[in-house]
N, C-alpha and C positions, 0 to 999 in steps of 0.2 A: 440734305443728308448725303454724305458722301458712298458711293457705290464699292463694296467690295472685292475682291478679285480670289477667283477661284486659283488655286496652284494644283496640276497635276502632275505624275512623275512620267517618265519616259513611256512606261506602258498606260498613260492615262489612266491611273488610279490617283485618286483626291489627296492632295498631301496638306493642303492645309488654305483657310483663308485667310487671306492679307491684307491692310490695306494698298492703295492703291500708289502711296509711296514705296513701298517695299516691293511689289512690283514694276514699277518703274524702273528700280536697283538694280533688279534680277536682269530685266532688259538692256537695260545700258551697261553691262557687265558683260551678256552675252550670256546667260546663266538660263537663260528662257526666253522660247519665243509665244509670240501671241497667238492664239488661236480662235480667237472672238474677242469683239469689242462691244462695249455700250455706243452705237451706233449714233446719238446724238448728240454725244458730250465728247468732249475734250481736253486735253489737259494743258494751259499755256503758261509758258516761260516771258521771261523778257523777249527774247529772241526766238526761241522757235513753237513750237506746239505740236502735241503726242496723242496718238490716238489714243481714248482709255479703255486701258483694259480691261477684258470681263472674264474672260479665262487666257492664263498661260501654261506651257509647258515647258518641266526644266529641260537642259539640253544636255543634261549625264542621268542616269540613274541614279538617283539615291535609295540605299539602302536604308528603309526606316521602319524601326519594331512595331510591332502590332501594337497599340495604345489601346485602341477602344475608348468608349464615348467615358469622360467623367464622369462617374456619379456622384452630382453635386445637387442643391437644393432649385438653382438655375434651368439643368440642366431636367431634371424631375418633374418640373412644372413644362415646360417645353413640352414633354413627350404625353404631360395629361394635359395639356392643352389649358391649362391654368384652369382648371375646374375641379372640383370635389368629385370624387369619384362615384361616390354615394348618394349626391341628391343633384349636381353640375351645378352646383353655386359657386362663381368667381368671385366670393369678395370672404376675408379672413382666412386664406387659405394656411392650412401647414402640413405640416409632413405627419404619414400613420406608416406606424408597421403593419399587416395585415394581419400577421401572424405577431402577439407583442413580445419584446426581448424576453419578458418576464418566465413568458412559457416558449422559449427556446429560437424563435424568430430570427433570423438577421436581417444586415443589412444592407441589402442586396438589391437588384432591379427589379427583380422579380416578388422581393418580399413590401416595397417602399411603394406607396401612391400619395399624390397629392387629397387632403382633405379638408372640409370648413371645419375650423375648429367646436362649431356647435354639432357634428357628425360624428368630430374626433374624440370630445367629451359623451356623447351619449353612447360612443360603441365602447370607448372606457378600454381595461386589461382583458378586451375579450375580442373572441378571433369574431368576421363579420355574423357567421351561421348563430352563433353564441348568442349575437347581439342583436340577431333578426333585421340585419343590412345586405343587401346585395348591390355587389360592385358592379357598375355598368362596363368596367372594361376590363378587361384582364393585363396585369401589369406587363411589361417585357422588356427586354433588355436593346435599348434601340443601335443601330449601326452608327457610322459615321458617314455613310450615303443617306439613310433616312435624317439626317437633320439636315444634312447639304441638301434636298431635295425641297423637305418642308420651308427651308427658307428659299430657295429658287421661285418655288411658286409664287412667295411674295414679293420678293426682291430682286431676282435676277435672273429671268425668262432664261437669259442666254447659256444659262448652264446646264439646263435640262437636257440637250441633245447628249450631253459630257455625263451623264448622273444615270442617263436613263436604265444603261445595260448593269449599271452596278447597284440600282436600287431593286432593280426586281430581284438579281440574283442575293441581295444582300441576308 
């Protein structure tokens, strides 16, 4: 599996993951320098060989608008950890309003969790209290450092040092 590269801006703030060609770019352009690498891999050419990146940083400031995490069905499951909120069963997972459109709901972070759909048919057009369910976690609206984070822990130690002061404050 090929290892991805974190991209920070001038103040080391996370701008974005790349892969590891697009990184490359940035370097041989001059556009960013490295500031950690995956220590045992390498990246070779015909002719020469690059250390691989694990975090870079650009070398101007970009100015970039506040995005905030997608709310996608991907990204939903991610922050419930792909489990039903209602009983942790990971397998038929789908999406629940908590509150449902019907009686005034949206569609929001805070109103959306992952659930089995044998959870999602028995709580039905009713809010959980209605339907005698308690959620084991309360939904939230996650950062763009807590998923940099959550996936560092699995995939790429080295950015943690880079994550750390902006996860707690996030």
């Amino acid at each position: 599996m090929e290892k991805r590269v974190l991209v920070l801006n001038l103040d080391h703030s996370p701008v974005a993951v790349v892969p590891v060609q697009k990184a490359i770019v940035l370097l041989l352009l001059e556009k960013a320098n490295i500031l950690s690498t995956y220590e045992l891999l390498e990246i070779r050419t015909v002719s020469r060989s690059f250390e691989y990146p694990a975090v870079i940083r650009l070398t101007h400031y970009k100015s970039i608008p506040f995005r905030g995490v997608l709310l996608n069905r991907a990204n939903l499951f991610k922050r419930d950890n792909g489990e039903c909120q209602y009983c942790g069963s990971k397998r038929h997972l789908t999406i629940d309003h908590i509150i449902p459109k019907s009686k005034g709901g949206k569609t929001n972070w805070t109103n959306l969790i992952t659930a089995c759909n044998r959870c999602n048919v028995n709580k039905g057009d009713k809010t959980p209290e209605q339907a005698g369910m308690i959620l084991r976690s309360q939904p939230f609206k996650p950062s763009l450092s807590y998923f940099l984070a959550e996936y560092a822990e699995r995939q790429a130690e080295e950015w943690l040092p880079f994550l750390e002061s902006r996860v707690t404050n996030s």
